[in-house]
C-alpha positions as a LaTeX table, in Angstrom:
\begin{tabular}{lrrr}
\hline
Residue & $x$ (\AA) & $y$ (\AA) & $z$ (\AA) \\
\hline
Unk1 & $-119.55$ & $-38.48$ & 111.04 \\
Unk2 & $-116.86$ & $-36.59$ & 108.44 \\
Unk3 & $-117.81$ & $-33.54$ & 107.43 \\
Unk4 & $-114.38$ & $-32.38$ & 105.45 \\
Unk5 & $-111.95$ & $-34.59$ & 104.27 \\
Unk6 & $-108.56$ & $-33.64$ & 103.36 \\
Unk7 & $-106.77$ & $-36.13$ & 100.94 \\
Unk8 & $-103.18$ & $-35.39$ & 101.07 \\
Unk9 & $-101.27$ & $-36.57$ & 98.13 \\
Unk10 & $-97.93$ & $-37.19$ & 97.20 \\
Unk11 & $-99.55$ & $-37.48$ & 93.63 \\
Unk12 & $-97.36$ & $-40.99$ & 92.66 \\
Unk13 & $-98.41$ & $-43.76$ & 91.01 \\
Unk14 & $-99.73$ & $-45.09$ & 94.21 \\
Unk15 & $-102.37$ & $-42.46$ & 94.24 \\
Unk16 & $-104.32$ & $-44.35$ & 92.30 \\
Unk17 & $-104.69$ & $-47.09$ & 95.29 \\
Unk18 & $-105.84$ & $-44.54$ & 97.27 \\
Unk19 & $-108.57$ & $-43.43$ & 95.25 \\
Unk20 & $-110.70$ & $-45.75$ & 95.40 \\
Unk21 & $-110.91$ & $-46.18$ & 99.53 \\
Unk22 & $-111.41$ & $-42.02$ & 99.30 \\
Unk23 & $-114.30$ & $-42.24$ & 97.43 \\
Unk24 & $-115.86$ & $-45.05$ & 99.44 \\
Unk25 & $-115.33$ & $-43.08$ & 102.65 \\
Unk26 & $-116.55$ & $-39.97$ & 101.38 \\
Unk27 & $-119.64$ & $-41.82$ & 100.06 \\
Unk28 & $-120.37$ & $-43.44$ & 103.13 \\
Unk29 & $-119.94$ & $-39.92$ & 104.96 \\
Unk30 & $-121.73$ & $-37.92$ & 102.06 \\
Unk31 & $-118.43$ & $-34.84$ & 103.39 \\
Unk32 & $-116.57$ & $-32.49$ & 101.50 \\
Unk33 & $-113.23$ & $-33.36$ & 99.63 \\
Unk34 & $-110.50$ & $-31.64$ & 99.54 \\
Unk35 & $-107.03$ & $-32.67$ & 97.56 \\
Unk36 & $-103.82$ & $-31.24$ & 98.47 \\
Unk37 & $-99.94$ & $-31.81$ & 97.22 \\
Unk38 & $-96.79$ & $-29.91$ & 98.74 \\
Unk39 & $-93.43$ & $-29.66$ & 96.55 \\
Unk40 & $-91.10$ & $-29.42$ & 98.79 \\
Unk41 & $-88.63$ & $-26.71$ & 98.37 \\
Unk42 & $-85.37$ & $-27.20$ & 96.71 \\
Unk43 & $-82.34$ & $-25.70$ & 98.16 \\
Unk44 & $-80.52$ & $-22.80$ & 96.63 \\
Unk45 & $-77.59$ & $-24.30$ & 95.78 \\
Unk46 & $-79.47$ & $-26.86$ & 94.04 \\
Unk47 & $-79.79$ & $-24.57$ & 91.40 \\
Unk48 & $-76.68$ & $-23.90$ & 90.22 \\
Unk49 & $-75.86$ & $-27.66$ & 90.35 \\
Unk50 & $-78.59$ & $-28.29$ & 88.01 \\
Unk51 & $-78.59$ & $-25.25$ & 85.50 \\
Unk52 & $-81.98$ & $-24.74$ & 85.83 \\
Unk53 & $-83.64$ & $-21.60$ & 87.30 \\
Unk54 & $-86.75$ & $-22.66$ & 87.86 \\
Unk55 & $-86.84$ & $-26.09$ & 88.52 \\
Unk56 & $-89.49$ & $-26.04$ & 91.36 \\
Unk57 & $-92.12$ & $-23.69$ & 88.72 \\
Unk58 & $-91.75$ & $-26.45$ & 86.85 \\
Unk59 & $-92.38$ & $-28.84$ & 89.65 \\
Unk60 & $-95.65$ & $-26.87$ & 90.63 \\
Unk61 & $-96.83$ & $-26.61$ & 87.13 \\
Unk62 & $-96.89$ & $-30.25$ & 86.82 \\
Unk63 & $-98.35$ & $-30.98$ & 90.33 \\
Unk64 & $-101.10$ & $-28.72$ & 89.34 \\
Unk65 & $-101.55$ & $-30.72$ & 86.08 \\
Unk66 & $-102.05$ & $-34.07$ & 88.25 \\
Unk67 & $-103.89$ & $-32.47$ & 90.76 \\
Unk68 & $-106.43$ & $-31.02$ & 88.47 \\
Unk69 & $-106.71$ & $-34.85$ & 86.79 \\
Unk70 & $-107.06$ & $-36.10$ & 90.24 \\
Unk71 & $-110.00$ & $-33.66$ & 90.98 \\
Unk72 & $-111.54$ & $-34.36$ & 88.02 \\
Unk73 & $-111.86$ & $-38.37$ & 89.07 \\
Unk74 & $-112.82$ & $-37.54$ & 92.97 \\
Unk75 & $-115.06$ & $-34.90$ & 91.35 \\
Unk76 & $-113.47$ & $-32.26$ & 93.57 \\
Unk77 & $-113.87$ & $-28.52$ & 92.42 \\
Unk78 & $-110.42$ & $-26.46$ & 92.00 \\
Unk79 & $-111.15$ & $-23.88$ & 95.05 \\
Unk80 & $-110.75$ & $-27.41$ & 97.26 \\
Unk81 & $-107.45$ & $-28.34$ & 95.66 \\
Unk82 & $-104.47$ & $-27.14$ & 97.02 \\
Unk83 & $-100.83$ & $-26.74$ & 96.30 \\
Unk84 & $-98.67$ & $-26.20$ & 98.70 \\
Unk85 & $-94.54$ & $-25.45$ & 98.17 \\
Unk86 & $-92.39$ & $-25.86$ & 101.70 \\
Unk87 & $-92.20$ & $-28.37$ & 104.17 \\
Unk88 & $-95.21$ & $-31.03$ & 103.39 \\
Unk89 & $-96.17$ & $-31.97$ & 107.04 \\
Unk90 & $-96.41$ & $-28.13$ & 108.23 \\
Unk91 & $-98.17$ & $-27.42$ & 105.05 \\
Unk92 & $-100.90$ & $-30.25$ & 105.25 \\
Unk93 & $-101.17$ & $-29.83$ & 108.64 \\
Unk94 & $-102.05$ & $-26.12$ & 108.08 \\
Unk95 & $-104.59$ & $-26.71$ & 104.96 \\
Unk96 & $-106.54$ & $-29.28$ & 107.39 \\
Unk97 & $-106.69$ & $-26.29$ & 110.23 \\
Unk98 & $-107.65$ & $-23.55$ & 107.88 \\
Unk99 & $-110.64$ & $-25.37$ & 106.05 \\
Unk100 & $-111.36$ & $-27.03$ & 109.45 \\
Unk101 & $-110.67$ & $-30.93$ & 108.06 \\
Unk102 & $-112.27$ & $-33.36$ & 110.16 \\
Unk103 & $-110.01$ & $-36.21$ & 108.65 \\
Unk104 & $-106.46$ & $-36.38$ & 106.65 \\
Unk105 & $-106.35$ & $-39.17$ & 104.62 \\
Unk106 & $-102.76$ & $-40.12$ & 103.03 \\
Unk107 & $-100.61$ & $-43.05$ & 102.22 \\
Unk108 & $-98.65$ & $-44.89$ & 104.29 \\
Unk109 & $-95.28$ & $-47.54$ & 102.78 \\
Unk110 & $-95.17$ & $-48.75$ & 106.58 \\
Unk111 & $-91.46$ & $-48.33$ & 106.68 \\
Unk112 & $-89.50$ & $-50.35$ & 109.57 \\
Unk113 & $-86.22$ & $-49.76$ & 110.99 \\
Unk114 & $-84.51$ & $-46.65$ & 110.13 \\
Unk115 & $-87.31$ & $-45.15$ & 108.32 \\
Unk116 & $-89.29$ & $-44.98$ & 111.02 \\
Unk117 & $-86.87$ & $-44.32$ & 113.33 \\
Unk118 & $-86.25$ & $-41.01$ & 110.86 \\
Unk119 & $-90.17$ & $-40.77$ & 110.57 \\
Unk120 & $-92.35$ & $-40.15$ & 107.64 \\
Unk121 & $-94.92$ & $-37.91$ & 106.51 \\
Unk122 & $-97.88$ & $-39.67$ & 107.52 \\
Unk123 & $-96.43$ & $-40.29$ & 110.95 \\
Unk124 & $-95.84$ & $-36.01$ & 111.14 \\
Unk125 & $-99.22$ & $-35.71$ & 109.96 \\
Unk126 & $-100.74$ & $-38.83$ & 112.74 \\
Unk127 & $-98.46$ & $-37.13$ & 115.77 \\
Unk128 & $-99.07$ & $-33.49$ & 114.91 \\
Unk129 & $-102.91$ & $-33.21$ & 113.55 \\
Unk130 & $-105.87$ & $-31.59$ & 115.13 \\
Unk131 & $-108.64$ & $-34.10$ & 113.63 \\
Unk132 & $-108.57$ & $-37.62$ & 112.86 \\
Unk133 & $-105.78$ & $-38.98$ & 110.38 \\
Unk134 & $-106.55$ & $-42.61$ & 108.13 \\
Unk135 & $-103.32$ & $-43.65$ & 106.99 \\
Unk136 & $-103.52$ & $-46.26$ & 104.65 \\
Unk137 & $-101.08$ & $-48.65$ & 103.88 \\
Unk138 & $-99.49$ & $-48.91$ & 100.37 \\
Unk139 & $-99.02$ & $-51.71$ & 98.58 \\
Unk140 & $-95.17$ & $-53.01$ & 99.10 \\
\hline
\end{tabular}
């Protein structure tokens, strides 16, 4: 079965719905776990707009903050936790290749219309992984 899972996490409130599926599957599989976030990059003129200089430290400070709470419910140690800052489907993508994840697991809002037409991250991650992707749907 699962040797390495790879819980990508956008680290909302809906995380929490997620965690409890996680842990069942990596029970059942007795695999790895690894968490990861991405803060997406802000643009450069962004900055100015806002007065802030560095808006997206703060952004990773605080996504380390969750992440570490996070690891401390899934019981996941901080050299499997990842942070990531660019764009989140290249940056998942590449976390699963480099720690050879046999499974992503993220959330899914199941978006219709436009949205999908667009595309999300979970579809990037489905169409563009190496290994097995669980998508699970979110709670409307």
């Amino acid at each position: 079965m699962y040797k390495h899972i790879l819980f990508a996490t956008d680290l909302s409130d809906e995380t929490d719905f997620l965690i409890n599926k996680v842990r069942m599957l990596r029970g059942y599989t007795g695999s790895t776990l690894s968490l990861v976030h991405v803060v997406e990059p802000m643009p450069g003129y962004s900055y100015a707009y806002l007065g802030i200089e560095d808006i997206e430290g703060q952004l990773i400070d605080e996504a380390k903050a969750a992440l570490a709470k996070l690891g401390e419910k899934l019981s996941v140690e901080t050299k499997d936790q990842w942070i990531e800052v660019g764009p989140t489907k290249n940056k998942i993508l590449k976390i699963a290749e480099d720690i050879n994840a046999d499974l992503i697991i993220c959330g899914s809002h199941g978006r219709h219309g436009l949205s999908l037409l667009l595309g999300s991250t979970a579809n990037a991650i489905l169409h563009g992984a190496k290994c097995d992707v669980l998508t699970v749907r979110l709670p409307e």
